[in-house]
C-alpha positions in Angstrom: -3.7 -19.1 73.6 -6.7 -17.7 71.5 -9.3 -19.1 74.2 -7.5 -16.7 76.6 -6.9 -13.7 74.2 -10.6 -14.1 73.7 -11.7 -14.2 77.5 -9.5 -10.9 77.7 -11.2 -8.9 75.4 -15.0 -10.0 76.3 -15.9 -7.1 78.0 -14.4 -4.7 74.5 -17.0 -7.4 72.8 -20.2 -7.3 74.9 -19.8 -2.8 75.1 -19.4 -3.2 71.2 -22.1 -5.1 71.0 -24.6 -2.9 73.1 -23.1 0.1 71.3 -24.0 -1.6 67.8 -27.8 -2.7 69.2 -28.5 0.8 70.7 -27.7 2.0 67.4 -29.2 -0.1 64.4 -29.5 0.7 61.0 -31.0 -0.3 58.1 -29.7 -2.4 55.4 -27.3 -0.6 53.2 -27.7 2.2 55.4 -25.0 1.3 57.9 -22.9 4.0 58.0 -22.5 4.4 61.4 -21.9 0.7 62.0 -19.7 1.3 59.4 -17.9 4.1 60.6 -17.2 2.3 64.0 -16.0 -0.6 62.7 -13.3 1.5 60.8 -12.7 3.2 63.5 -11.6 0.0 65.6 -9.8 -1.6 63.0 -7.7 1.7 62.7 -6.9 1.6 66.4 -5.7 -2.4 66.1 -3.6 -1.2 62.9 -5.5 -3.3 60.7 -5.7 -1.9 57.0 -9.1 -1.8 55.6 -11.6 -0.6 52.7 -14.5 0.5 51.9 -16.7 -2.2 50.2 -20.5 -2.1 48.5 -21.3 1.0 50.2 -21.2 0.6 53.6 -19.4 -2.3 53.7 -15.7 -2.8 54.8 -12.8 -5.6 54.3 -9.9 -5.7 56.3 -7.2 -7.5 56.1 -4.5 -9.1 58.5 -1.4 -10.8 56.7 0.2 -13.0 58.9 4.0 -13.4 59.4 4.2 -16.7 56.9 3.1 -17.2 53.6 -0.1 -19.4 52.8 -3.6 -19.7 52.0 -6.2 -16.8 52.5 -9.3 -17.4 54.6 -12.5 -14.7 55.0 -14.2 -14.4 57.9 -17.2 -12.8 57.5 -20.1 -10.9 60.4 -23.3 -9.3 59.0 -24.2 -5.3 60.2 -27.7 -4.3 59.4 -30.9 -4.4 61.4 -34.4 -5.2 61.1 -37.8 -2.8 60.9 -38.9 -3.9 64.2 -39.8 -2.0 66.9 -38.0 -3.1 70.4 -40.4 -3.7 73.6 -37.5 -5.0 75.9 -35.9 -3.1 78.5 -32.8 -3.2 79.0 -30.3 -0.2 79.1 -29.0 -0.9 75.8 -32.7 -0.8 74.3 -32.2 0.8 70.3 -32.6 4.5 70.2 -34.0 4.4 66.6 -37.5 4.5 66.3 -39.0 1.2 64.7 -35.5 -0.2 64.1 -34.1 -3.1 66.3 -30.8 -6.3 66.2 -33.4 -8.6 66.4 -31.7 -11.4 64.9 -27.8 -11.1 66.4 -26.1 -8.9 63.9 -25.0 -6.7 66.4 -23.0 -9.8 68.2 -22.0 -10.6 64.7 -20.1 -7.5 64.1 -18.9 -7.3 67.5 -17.2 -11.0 67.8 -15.5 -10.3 64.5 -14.3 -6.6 65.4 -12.8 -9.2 69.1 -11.8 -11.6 66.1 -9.5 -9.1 64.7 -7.9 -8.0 67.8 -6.9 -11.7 68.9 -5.8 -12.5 65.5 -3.7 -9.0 65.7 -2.1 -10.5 68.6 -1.0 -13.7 67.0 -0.4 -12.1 63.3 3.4 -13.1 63.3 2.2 -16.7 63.9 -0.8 -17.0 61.3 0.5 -19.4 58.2 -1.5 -17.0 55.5 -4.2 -13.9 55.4 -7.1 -13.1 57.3 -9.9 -11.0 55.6 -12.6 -9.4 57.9 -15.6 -8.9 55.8 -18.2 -6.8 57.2 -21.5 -7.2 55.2 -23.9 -4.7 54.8 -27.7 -5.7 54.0 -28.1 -9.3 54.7 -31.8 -9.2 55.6 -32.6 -7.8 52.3 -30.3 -10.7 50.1 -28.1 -7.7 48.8 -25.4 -7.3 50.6 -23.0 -10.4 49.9 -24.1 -10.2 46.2 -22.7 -6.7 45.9 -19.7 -7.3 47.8 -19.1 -10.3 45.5 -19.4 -7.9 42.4 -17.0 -6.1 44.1 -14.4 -8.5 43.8 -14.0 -9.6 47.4 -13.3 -13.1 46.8 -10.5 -12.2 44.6 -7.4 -14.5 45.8 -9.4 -15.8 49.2 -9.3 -19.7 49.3 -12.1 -20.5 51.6 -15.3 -18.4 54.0 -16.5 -18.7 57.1 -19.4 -17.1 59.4 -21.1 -17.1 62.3 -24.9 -17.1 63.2 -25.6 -17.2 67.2 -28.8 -18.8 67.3 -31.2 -18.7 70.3 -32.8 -21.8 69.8 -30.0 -23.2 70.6 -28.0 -23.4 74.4 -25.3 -20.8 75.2 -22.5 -22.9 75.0 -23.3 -25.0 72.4 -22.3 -24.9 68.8 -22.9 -26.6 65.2 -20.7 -27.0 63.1 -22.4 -29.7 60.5 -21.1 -30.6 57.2 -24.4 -30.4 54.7 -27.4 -28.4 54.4 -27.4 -25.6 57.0 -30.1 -23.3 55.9 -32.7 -23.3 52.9 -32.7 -21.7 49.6 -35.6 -18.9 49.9 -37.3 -17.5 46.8 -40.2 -15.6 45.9 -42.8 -15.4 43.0 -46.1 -14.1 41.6 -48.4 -15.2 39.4 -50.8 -12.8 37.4 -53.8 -14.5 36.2 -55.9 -13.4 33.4 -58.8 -14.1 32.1 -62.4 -12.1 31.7 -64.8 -10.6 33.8 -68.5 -10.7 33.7 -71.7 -10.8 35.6 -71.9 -13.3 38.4 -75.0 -14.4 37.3 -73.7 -15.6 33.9 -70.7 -17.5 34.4 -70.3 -18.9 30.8 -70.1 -15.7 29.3 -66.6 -15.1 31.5 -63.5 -16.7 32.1 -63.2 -16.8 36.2 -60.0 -15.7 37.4 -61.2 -16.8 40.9 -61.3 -20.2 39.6 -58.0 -20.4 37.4 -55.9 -19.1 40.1 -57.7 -21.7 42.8 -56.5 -24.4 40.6 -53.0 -23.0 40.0 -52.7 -23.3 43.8 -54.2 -26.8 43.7 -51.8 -28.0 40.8 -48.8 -26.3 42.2 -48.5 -28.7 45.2 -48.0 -31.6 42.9 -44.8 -30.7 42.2 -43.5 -30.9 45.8 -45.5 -34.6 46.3 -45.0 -35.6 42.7 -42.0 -34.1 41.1 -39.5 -33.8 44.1 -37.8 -37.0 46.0 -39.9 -37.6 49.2 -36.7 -38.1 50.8 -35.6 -34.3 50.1 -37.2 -32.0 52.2 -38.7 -29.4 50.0 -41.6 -26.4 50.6 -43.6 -24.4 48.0 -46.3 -22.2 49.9 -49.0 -19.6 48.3 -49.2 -16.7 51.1 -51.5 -14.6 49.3 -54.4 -14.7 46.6 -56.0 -11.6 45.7 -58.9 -11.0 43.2 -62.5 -9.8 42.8 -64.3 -6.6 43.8 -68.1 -7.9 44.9 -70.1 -11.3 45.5 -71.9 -10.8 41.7 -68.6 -10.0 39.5 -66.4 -12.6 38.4 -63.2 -11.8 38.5 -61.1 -11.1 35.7 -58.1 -10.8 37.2 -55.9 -12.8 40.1 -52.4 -12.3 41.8 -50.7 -15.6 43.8 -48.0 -14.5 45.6 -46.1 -17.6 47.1 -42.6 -18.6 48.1 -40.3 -21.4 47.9 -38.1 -23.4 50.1 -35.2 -26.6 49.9 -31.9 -27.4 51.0 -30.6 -29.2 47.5 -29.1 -26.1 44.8 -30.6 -28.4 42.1 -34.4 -28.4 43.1 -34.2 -24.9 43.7 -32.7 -24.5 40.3 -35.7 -26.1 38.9 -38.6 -24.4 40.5 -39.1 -21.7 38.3 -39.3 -24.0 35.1 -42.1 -26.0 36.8 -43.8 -23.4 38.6 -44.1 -21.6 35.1 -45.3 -24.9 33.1 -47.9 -25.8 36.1 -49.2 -22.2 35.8 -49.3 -21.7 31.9 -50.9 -24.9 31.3 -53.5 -24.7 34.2 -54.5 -21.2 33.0 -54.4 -22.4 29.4 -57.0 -25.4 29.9 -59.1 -22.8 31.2 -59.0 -20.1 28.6 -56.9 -18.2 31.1 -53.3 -16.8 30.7 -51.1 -17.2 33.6 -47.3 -15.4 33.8 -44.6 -15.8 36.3 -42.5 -13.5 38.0 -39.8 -15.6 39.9 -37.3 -13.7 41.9 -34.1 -16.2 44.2 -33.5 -14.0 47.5 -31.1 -16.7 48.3 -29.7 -20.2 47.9 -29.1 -23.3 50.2 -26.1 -22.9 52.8 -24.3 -26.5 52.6 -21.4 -26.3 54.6 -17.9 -28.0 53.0 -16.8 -31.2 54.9 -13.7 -30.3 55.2 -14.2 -27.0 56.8 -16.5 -28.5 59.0 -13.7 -30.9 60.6 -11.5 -28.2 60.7 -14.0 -26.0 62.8 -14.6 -29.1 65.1 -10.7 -29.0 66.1 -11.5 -25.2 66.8 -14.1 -25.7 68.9 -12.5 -28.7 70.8 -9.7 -26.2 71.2 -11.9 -23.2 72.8 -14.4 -25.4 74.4 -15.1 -28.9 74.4 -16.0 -32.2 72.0 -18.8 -31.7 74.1 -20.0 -28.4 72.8 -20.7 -29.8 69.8 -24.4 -30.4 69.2 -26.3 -31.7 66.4 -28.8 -29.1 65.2 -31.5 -29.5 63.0 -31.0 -28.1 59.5 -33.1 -24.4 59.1 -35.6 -23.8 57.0 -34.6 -19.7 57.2 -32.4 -18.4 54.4 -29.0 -16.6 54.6 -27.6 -14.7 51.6 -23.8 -16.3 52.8 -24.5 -19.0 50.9 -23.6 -16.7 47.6 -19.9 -16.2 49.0 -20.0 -20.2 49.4 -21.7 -20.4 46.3 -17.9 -18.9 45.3 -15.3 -20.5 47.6 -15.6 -23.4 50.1 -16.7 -22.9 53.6 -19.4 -22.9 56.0 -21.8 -21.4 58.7 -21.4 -21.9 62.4 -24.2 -22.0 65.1 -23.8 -20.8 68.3 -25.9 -21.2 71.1 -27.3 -17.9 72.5 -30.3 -19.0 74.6 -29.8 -18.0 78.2 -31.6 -21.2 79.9 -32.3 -19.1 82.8 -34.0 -16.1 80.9 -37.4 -15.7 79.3 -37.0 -17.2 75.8 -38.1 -14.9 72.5 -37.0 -16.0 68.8 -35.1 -14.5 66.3 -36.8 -11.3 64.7 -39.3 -10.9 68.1 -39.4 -7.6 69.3 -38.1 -8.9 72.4 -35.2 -10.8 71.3 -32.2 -10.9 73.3 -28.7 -13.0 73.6 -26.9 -14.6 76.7 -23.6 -12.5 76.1 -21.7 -15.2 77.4 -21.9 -16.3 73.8 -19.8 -13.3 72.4 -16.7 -14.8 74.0 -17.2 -18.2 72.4 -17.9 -16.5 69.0 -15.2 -14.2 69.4 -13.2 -17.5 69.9 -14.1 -19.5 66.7 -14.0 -16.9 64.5 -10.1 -16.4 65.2 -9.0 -20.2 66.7 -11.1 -21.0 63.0 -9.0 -18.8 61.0 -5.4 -19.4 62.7 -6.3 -23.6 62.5 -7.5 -23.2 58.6 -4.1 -21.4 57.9 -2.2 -23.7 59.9 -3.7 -26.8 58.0 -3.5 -24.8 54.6 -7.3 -25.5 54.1 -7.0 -29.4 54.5 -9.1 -31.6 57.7 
């Protein structure tokens, strides 16, 4: 029933979806995006708000009482400028969907119209969330201070993924996608003469051994069997080849799929740096900022979106993908409520192959119809089950 509903309304998806990448936006300036997604849920008769600025949630109560599941799609765009051509190429200078947004909020705006179709069958409520500013870590956050969440039982999204086969989809239980944070240390400690090193305290030096002690707390302080990633990008100091720095900036980033190493960077990233400047003469501080946490998709949910997928494909779409060491800020709503995060395989086998955030990226729409799909056959079987495998 909601394979074929689905099928039906892929060629509403795909023109959505060349609409939304011929027009992209930045994040938490949407407001076109926004506009047209209000606009389509008014023509389906779905109810909806206004949410975080340019945000909207709408919701679809079914004709039986039950649980209440969210089913959430992303809206902004990247600073990118697109190369490809193809008649849907963006029309705003140096703005681009190079990472899938665009099918995002078009499979869910499908989502809506085959779950309006089956409304008097659903066993609960539906909530469309349509999330401004993912790519800058603020959109889910401010949504969630919103009170989105209030009364909603359990999330789910979708990411189409072009490393991955169109027709193919993942739908582990576990770590999906890694925590991402960011931080930078100011070193200081006093300049001088190059030529007379004792009367200074190198900053050069200090921070170089920051960076050197840092890594010990991957290979020392972390379980080798956890995956776990702590990078400096950037080290800046000095002026000239004969004056010693008094001054350095490490700029670095962190990386893991377990909520409780991430929660315990910061503390060891500050001790390492305090005490390594310290032995020195130096001062070190830390400014630690989390853009993100891990995505670990809920067991439960993930069985229940295998009996989607079996439903709107095949046991044999389902792949095992390798967990992502790219961050999502979803994982704040599941940080909230149960739930999980979807692959789908975008990658047209046939078609020149560009990644994620390339200013050549592209999809196989092909996979619009399968997401269309799982978001709604996901939400009708979740409801159905009242949120249990």
């Amino acid at each position: 029933m909601i394979k074929e509903y689905a099928k039906e309304c892929k060629d509403y998806v795909i023109d959505l979806r060349r609409e939304f990448h011929m027009y992209p936006e930045k994040s938490l300036e949407e407001v076109r995006t926004q506009k047209r997604v209000m606009e389509e849920l008014t023509k389906m008769d779905i109810p909806f708000e206004s949410v975080a600025d340019t945000g909207v949630v709408g919701t679809i109560i079914g004709g039986k009482p039950g649980k209440t599941i969210a089913l959430r799609a992303d809206m902004d765009a990247l600073d990118l400028q697109e190369i490809a051509d193809v008649p849907y190429r963006s029309k705003n200078d140096g703005l681009m969907h190079g990472c899938g947004h665009d099918g995002h909020t078009a499979s869910l705006l499908g989502a809506a119209k085959v779950l309006k179709q089956v409304q008097s069958e659903l066993q609960g409520t539906v909530k469309l969330f349509f999330q401004p500013a993912e790519e800058v870590a603020h959109g889910a956050k401010k949504m969630i201070a919103e009170g989105v969440l209030d009364g909603v039982d359990s999330i789910f999204a979708i990411h189409i993924w072009n490393d991955m086969p169109c027709g193919k989809i993942s739908i582990e239980a576990g770590p999906r996608m890694a925590s991402a944070s960011v931080f930078t240390i100011d070193v200081k400690g006093k300049g001088g003469h190059g030529a007379m090193p004792h009367q200074t305290i190198d900053a050069v030096v200090v921070g170089t051994s920051i960076i050197l002690d840092l890594q010990s707390i991957v290979s020392r302080e972390i379980n080798p069997s956890e995956p776990a990633v702590l990078t400096v990008g950037k080290f800046e100091a000095g002026s000239r080849n004969n004056v010693i720095a008094e001054n350095a900036k490490l700029i670095g980033t962190t990386r893991c799929y377990s909520l409780e190493t991430h929660n315990k960077f910061e503390e060891r990233i500050q001790r390492v740096c305090e005490h390594t400047a310290l032995a020195q003469g130096a001062t070190a501080t830390l400014d630690f900022t989390t853009l993100v946490i891990p995505i670990i998709n809920d067991e439960t949910c993930s069985k229940i979106a295998a009996g989607a997928v079996e439903k709107i494909r095949s046991k044999e779409a389902v792949i095992k993908f390798p967990a992502l060491n790219v961050g999502e800020d979803f994982s704040f709503f599941m940080d909230q409520v149960p739930g999980m995060l979807a692959l789908v395989g975008c990658k047209n086998e046939s078609a020149e192959h560009f990644p994620h955030h390339h200013p050549q990226f592209d999809i196989d729409e092909d996979s619009l119809e399968i997401s269309t799909a799982l978001y709604a056959q996901y939400a009708f079987d979740f409801l159905a089950k009242g949120g249990k495998a």
